[in-house]
C-alpha positions in Angstrom: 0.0 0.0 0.0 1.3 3.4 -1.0 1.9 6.1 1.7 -0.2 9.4 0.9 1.5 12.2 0.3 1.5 14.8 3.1 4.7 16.2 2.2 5.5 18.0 -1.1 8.3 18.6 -3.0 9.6 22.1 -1.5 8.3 21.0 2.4 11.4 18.2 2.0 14.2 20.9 0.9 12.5 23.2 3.8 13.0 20.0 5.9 16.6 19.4 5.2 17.6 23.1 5.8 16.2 22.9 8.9 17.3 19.8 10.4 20.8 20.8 9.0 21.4 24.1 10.2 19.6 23.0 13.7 21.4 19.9 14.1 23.8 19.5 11.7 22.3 16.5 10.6 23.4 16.9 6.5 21.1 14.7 4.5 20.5 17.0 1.1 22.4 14.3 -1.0 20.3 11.7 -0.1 18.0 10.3 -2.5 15.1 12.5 -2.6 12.5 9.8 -3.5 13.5 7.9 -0.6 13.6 10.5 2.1 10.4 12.0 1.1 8.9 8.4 1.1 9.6 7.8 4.8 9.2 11.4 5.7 5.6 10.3 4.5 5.5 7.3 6.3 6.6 9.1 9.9 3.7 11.7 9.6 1.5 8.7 8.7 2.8 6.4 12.2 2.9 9.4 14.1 -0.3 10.6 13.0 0.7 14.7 11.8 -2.1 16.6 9.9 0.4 18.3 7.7 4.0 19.5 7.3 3.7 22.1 9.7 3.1 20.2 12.5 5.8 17.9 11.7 8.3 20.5 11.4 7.5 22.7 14.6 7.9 19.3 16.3 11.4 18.8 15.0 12.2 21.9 15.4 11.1 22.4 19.3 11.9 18.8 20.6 15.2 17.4 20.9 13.8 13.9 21.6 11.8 14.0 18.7 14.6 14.8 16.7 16.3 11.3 17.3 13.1 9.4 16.6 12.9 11.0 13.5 16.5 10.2 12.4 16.1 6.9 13.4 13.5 6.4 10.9 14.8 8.3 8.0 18.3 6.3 8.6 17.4 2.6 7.4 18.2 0.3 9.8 17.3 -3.1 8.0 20.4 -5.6 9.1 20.6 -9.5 10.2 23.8 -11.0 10.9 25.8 -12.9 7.8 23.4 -11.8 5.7 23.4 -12.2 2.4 25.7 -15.7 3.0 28.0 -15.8 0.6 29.1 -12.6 0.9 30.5 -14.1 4.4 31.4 -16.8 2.5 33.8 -15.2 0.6 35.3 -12.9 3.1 35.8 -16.3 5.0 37.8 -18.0 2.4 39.0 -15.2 0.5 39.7 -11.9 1.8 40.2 -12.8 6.0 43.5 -14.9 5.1 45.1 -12.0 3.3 44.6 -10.2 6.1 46.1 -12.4 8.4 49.3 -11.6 7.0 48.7 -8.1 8.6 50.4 -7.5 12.2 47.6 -5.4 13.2 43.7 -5.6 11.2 42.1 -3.0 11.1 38.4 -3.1 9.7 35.8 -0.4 9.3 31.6 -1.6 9.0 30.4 1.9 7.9 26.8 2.3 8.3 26.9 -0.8 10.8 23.1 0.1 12.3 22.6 -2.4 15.2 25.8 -4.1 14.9 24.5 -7.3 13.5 27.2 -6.9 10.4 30.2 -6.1 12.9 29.3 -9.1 15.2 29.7 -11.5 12.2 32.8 -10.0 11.3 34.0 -10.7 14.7 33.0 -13.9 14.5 35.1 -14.8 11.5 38.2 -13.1 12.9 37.4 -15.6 15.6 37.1 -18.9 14.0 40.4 -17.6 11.7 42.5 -16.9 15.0 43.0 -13.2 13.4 40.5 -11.6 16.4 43.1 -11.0 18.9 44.9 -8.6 16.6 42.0 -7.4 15.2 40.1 -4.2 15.9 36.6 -3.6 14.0 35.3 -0.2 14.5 31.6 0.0 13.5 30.1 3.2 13.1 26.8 4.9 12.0 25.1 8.7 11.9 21.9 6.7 14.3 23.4 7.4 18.1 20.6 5.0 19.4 20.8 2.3 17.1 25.2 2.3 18.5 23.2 1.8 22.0 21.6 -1.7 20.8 24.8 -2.6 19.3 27.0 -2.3 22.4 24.3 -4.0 24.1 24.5 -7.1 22.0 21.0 -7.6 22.7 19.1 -9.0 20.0 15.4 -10.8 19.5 16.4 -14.6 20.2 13.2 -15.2 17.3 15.9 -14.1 15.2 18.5 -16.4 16.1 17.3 -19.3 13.7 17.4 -17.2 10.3 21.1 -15.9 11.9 21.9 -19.5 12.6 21.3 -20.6 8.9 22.9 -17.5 7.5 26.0 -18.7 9.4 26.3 -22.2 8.0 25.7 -21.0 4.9 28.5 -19.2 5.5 30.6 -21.5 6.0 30.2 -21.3 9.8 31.5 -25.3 11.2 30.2 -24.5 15.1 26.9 -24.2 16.9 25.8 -20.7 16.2 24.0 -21.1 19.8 28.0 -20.8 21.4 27.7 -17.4 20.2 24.8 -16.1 22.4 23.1 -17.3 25.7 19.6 -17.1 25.7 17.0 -15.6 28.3 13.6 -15.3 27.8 13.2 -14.3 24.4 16.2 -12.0 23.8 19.8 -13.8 23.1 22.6 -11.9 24.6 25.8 -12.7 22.7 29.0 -13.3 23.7 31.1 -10.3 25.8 34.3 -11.6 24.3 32.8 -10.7 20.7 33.0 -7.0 22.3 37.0 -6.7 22.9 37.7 -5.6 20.2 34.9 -3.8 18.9 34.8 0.4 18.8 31.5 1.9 18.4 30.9 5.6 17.8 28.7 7.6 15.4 29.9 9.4 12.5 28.6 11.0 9.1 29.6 9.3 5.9 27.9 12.8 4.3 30.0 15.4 6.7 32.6 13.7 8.4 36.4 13.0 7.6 38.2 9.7 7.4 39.6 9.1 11.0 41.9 5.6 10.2 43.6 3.8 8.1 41.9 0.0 7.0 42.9 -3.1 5.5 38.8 -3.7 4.8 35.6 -1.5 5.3 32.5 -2.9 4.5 29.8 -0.7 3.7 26.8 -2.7 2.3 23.0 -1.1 1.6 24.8 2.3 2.5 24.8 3.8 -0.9 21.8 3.1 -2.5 20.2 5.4 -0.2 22.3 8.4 -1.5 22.5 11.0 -4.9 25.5 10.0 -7.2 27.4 13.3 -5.9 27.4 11.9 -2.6 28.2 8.1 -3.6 31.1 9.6 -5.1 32.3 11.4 -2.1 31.4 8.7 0.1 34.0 6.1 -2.4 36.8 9.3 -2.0 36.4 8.7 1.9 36.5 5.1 1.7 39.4 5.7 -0.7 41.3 8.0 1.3 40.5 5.7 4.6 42.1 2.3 2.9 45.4 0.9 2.7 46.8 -0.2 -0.5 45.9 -3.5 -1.1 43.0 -3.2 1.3 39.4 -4.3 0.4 36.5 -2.4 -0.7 32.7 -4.3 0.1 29.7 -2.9 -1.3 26.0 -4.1 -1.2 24.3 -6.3 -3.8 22.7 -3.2 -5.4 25.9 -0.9 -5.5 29.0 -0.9 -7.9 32.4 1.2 -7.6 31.7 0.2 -11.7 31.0 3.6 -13.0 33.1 5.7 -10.2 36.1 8.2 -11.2 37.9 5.3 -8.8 36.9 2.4 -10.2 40.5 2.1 -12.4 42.6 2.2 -9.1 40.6 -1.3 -7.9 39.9 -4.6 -9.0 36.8 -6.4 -8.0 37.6 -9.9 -6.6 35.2 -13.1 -7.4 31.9 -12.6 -7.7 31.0 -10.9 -5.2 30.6 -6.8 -4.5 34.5 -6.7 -3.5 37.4 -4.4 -4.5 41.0 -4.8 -3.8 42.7 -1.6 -4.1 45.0 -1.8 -6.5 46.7 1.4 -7.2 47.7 3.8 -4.3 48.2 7.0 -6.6 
């Protein structure tokens, strides 16, 4: 069913002005048709007559403010998902990195952490996590919060299970998580070498340097100005020889970087290949 539209065209730039020179919450390169679309859908949930309303309420409440970025930031993760993806990074891409003294990994755009606990979970079952450091981040404070919690629906746990063996994944996912009540809590040691902290792949600056960043279902959600801003970060944030990993739906095909990198098998992966 088709959300009505409440919101015109000129409301949404109004919108991103404001939340922008409020907050400094930068999404005017996003795609419009997608904002717009769940701008709709949050004055259709939280039942506002018009753009007015929803504005003054952005505007004037703080703790509104995070609600509505949590909604307008997708937040649609599982762990291993989409399996052979993992399966790849397993056998292909996690024992070049080995040969690293220290790993570093970036999971941009990591939402609840689902993606970051995987990747620790490899590391693991490699014995690459105890050099390792995986540092997850996203724009979504509160989603961060769920992630350091490591708290997650244990209803979930059998779709994450199977995700894992398809994977390539030998153990009992269940060694991963205890379970209580109907949440499954995983594993603290998972956490040791995880950083969490928030940051802006539309305003903020590269802060490390990464053998591997993984930045999957990111993009798509972005204008091609700001993809191509978003690949010179990545670009200026990896190591040469490090690995690029996009989304099913996204391509460093058609960037002005896509000659510095080679994709590897068949999967959205990109070694970089030339350091300029």
């Amino acid at each position: 069913m088709l959300e009505p539209t409440i919101v015109k065209d000129e409301e949404v730039e109004q919108l991103i002005r404001d939340v922008y020179e409020r907050y400094g919450y930068d999404f005017s390169q996003y795609s419009r048709a997608s904002f717009k679309r769940r701008v709709n859908r949050i004055c259709v949930i939280d039942k506002f007559p018009g753009f007015a309303e929803l504005r003054y309420r952005i505007l004037n409440d703080a703790d509104y403010l995070r609600h509505f970025i949590e909604e307008i930031t997708v937040n649609v993760t599982e762990m291993f998902r989409d399996p052979y993806f993992f399966k790849a990074l397993r056998e292909d891409i996690i024992p070049q990195l080995g040969t690293y003294p220290l790993i570093r990994i970036w999971v941009a755009g990591c939402s609840t952490g689902e993606e970051a606990y995987s990747i620790a979970i490899l590391l693991k079952e490699a014995g690459l996590y105890h050099k390792s450091l995986i540092y997850g981040t996203d724009i979504n404070p509160s989603v961060l919060e769920t992630a350091r919690a490591g708290v997650f629906p244990l209803q979930q746990m059998k779709a994450y299970s199977e995700n894992y063996i398809l994977s390539g994944g030998k153990k009992d996912f269940s060694d991963y998580y205890t379970a209580n009540y109907d949440s499954a809590k995983f594993d603290e040691s998972l956490k040791q070498k995880l950083i969490l902290s928030t940051h802006n792949l539309a305003a903020d600056s590269s802060f490390n340097s990464f053998q591997l960043i993984i930045c999957r279902n990111v993009l798509i959600y972005f204008e091609k100005t700001l993809q191509e801003q978003v690949f010179r970060l990545f670009d200026n944030s990896l190591e040469p020889l490090g690995y690029l990993a996009l989304g099913s739906k996204e391509t460093l095909r058609f960037s002005r970087l896509s000659a510095h990198y080679q994709q590897v098998g068949d999967q959205r992966i990109w070694k970089k290949i030339d350091a300029r």
